[in-house]
VEXNUKOL-743029 format. One record per residue (C-alpha): x negated, y, z. Coordinates in steps of 0.05 Angstrom, whole numbers, plus 5000, padded with zeros to 4 digits. Layout:
XYZ;...
//
This chain:
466452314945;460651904958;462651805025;468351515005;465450954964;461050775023;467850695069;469150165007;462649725017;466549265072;470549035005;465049064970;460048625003;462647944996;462948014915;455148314927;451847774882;457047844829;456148624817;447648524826;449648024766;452648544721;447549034737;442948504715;445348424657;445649214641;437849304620;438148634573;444248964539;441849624523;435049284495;438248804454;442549364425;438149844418;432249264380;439049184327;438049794276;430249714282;430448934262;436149254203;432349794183;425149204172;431648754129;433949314089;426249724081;421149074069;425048564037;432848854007;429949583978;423149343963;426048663927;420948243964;424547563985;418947264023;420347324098;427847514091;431246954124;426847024181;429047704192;436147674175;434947094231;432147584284;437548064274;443447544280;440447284334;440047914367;447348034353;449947284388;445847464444;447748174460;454647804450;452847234503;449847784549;455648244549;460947674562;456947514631;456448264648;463848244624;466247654668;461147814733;463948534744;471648374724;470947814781;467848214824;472148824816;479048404823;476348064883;474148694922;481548984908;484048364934;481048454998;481849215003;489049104989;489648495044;485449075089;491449595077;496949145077;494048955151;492849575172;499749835158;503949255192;500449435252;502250125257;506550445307;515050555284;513051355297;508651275231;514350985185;518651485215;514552065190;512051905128;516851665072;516850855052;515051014984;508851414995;505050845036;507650394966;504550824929;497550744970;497749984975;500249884897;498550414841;492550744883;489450104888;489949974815;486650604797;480850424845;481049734804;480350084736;474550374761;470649804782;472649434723;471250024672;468050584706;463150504752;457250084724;460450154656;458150824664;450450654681;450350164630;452150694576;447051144612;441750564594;444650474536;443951174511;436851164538;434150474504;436950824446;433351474450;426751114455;427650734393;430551324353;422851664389;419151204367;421951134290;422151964279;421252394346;422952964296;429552724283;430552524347;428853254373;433653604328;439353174356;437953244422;438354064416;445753854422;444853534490;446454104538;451354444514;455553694509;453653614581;456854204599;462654074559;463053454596;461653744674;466554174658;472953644637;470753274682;471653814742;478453954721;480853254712;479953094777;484853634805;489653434751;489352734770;490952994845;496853254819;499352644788;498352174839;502452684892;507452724829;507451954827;508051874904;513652384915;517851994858;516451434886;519351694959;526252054930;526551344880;526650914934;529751304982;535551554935;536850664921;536650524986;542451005005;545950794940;552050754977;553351394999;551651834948;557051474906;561351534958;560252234967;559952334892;553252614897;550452324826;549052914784;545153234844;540552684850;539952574781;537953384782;533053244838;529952624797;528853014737;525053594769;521453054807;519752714744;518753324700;513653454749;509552794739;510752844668;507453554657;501653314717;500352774662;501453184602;495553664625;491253104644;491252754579;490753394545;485653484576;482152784566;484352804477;481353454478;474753114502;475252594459;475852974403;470853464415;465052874429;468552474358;468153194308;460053244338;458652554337;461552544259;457653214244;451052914260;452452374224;453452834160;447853224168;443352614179;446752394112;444652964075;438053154101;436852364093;438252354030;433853044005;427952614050;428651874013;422651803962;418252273991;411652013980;408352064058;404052614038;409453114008;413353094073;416552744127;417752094079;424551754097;426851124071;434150794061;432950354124;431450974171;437351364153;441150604165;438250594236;439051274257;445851314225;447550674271;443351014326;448051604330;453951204332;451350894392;448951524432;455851834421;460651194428;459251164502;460351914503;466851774473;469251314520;465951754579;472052194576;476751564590;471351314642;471352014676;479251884691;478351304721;473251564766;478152104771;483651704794;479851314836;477251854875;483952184880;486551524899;480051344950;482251984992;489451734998;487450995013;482651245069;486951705101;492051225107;486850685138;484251225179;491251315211;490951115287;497551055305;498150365330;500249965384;496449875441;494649155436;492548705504;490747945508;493647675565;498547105557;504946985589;507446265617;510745975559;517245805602;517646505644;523546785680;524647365654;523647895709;522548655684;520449245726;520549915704;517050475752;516751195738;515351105661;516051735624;515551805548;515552415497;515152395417;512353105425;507153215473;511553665534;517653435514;519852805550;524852355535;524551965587;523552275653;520751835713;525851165691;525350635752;530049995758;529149175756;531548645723;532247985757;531847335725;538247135695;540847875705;545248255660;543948985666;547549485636;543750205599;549450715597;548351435579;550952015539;547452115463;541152405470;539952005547;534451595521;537450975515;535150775452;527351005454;527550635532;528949915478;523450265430;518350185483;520749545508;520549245441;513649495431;514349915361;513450535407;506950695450;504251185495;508151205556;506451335620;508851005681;508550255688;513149655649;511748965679;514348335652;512147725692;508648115734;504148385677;502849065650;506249165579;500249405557;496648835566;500748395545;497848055474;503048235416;505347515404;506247375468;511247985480;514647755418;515847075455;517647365512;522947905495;527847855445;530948495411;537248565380;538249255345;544049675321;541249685246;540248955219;534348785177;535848265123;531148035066;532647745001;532547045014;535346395042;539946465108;535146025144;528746435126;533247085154;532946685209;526346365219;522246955190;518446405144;515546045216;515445455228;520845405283;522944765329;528744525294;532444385352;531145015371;534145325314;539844875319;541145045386;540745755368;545545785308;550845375352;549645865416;550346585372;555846225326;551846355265;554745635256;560645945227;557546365172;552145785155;559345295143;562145795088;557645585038;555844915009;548245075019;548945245093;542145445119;539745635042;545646025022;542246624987;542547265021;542747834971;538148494977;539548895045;545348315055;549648635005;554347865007;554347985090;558748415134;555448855190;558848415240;556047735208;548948115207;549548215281;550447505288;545447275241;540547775286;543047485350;541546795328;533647025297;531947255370;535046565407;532246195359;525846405389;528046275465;525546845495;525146965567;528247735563;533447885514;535348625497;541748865459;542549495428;550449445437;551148895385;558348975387;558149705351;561849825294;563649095277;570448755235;575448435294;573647735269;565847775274;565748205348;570547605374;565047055350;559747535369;562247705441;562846925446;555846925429;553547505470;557447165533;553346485521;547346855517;548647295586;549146585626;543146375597;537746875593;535147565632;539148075589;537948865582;543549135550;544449905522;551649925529;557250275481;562049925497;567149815565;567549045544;559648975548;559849375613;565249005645;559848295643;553448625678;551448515746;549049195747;549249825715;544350415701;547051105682;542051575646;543352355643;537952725593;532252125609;533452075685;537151555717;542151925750;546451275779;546350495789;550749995817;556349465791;562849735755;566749845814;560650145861;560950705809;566950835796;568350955877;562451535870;566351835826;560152205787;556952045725;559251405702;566451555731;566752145685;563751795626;569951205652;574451795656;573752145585;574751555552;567951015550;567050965483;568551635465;564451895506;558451475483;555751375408;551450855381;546451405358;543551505416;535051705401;
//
């Protein structure tokens, strides 16, 4: 666990001044608190019992004083560490946030969206609780409990003997919570994540589970799933009262049987025994409730440690994932071509299993090419890698004349433009769909909307550009989202454009504006195109035939269709048929 908290000092650090502040502030806390009952016990034993006046406002003084400062004192330990704590989050949450964007597509496709939520959101605010109200909390009731100890020593080290009898057996009580709490807090925070997963998930494919009337099964699956986080946090806070409890009946014992032997000891004379007076059973009385306050709390304390070591081994093994993309720093010409050469690049998503099997073509400037292929030919990953959210092939992919690889990440971005089957858009204004929230030429963006014939969807609304777009573009039809996509990538003018058939699956209306698009685009820019579709096919200057990751053909329409092999069979059993956007 400790090693976990040192992979946290890089977060730490910056606030350093502000924690070495609060701890700063711990030792003047626990001696003003623990100098209270003594400067009581002189008010209540020298001037209230004994009736002696003289003196009394002086000491009433000392004690008030000491209560405003311990006051002053605890609101800059207060403020230091809560500034502090928020401020480290902050960065460890900007650190994991960062992290995350740059991993590789193969990561997201693995692990379920809600799970990495759950590490950059409600794992990060259980680290936060314990910063805020664990960590040093927990040293300052450790000095606490000692500054109190000495002062209950030096009033009656008798006293302060018999209480302390109780001392191991509550430390064992509390080693031994606080070993199970930490596996039950394990279990809630996998309870929490895998809700999390199925919850968002389950929304996300709203649509067809109503359409497949599939309802009452998820609802069964939800309440398992939650019955399961529900009993993980029934058992931890079991747990955690039971604690409680147990420190609250001892702490309330002692103070009965100081009562009671206090009150068989008041008006002793010194020499018939230990002689106790009203103001030492005062103090110690207030003295207990101190020692066992912090004890108290340590049970709530302990589950935030708890959580935030629970949550600490998440947090890290997520950071400590290194599946990213390979990142270079060479720059391409901001006006370039567009030329792409492919040799011999092989790809698998399990080692020994390739996908793609020795691909070699080129792509001219101002080429369209063609990617045909039967599902499960590798079309698809071949635009993965392209498009950089896949790494780790082999072979060679220039663009310009430089290695992929190499290639710095905006850079690539400026250079290709990718247009994908699925359509990402975010709740927000048309033009932000569009623009991605840079700042884009507006000409440029002009330019683009009239070239893709986003035009047309912008003019259906009074706000044009800042029509809302509703959440996963619920108020747009797949066809108008291809368009809107189209545009986003012009809008950036990128040298090398590639389209995962665009035209798939799209109303009449939206494919005619988006094949007028598409055809704009193909006299204008070096296109790669993974093909569905005969109309697409019919535009290409050439065309490259995959069979199982190999390129098995390439030529023009009507080269291939005199060899009579694998395209003219694909041509033959119908194109589109024979060819399915779900191609890996």
């Amino acid at each position: 666990m400790s090693s976990l908290w040192v992979k946290l000092w890089p977060d730490l650090k910056p606030d350093l001044p502000r924690f070495v502040a609060a701890l700063l502030c711990v030792p003047l806390i626990s001696a003003v608190g623990a100098a209270q009952p003594v400067l009581l016990k002189r008010v209540l034993d020298e001037h209230i019992v004994a009736q002696h006046a003289d003196g009394l406002w002086l000491a009433a003084g000392l004690y008030l004083a000491a209560v405003l400062g311990s006051f002053a004192i605890e609101g800059v330990y207060t403020v230091a560490l809560s500034v502090a704590a928020e401020s480290s989050i902050y960065r460890l949450r900007q650190r994991i946030v960062t992290h995350t964007l740059g991993l590789s597509q193969r990561f997201f496709e693995a692990q379920p969206t809600g799970q990495v939520l759950t590490r950059a959101t409600s794992d990060v605010d259980a680290l936060s609780e314990a910063l805020s109200q664990g960590s040093i909390s927990i040293l300052l009731d450790l000095s606490n409990i000692l500054a109190v100890l000495i002062a209950m020593f030096w009033l009656n080290g008798k006293m302060t003997l018999a209480l302390l009898a109780l001392g191991p057996p509550l430390a064992m009580m509390i080693e031994f919570f606080r070993r199970r709490m930490r596996v039950l807090y394990a279990e809630v925070r996998d309870a929490l994540a895998s809700l999390n997963s199925f919850t968002a998930e389950r929304l996300a494919g709203i649509e067809v589970l109503q359409l497949y009337r599939q309802e009452e099964r998820t609802q069964a699956r939800f309440r398992a799933l939650d019955a399961a986080h529900r009993d993980a946090n029934v058992k931890n806070n079991f747990y955690d009262a039971a604690l409680y409890a147990l420190i609250d009946g001892i702490s309330s014992m002692c103070v009965a049987l100081m009562l009671f032997w206090g009150a068989r000891q008041i008006g002793l004379a010194p020499g018939e025994g230990n002689a106790v007076t009203v103001g030492l059973v005062v103090a110690f009385v207030d003295y207990i409730d101190r020692v066992f306050r912090p004890l108290r709390e340590f049970s709530g304390k302990v589950t935030f440690l708890q959580r935030a070591g629970a949550s600490l081994e998440k947090i890290f093994w997520l950071l400590g994932v290194d599946d990213r993309i390979t990142a270079g720093s060479t720059e391409l010409p901001a006006h370039s071509p567009g030329r792409l050469v492919l040799r011999d690049v092989r790809f698998a998503y399990k080692p020994g299993n390739d996908i793609l099997k020795g691909i070699t073509f080129t792509v001219e400037p101002g080429e369209v090419v063609a990617v045909v292929g039967r599902t499960g030919s590798g079309k698809s990953t071949l635009v993965r890698l392209l498009a950089r959210v896949h790494d780790g092939y082999r072979g060679s992919i220039e663009v310009e004349g430089v290695e992929l690889r190499e290639i710095a990440p905006v850079s690539i971005r400026r250079a290709i433009g990718s247009v994908r089957q699925e359509v990402q858009l975010f709740t927000d204004t048309l033009r932000f769909n569009l623009t991605l929230g840079e700042d884009l030429d507006p000409e440029r963006l002009r330019e683009a909307v009239e070239l893709t014939n986003a035009r047309v969807i912008a003019e259906r609304h009074p706000d044009g550009l800042d029509q809302s777009i509703r959440e996963r573009g619920a108020n747009v039809s797949a066809g108008e989202g291809q368009i809107l996509a189209l545009a986003r990538a012009m809008a950036r003018d990128p040298a090398i454009v590639i389209l995962d058939e665009a035209t798939a699956s799209v109303d009449p209306l939206s494919e005619r504006l988006l094949q007028e698009g598409i055809e704009r685009v193909f006299a204008r820019k070096t296109c790669l195109v993974i093909a569905h579709r005969l109309s697409t096919i019919t535009h290409a200057d050439r065309i490259v035939v995959l069979d199982e990751g190999a390129v098995v053909e390439m030529g023009t329409h009507a080269e291939l269709l005199a060899k009579n092999g694998a395209y003219a069979s694909l041509y033959a059993e119908g194109f589109e048929n024979a060819i399915k956007p779900s191609s890996p």
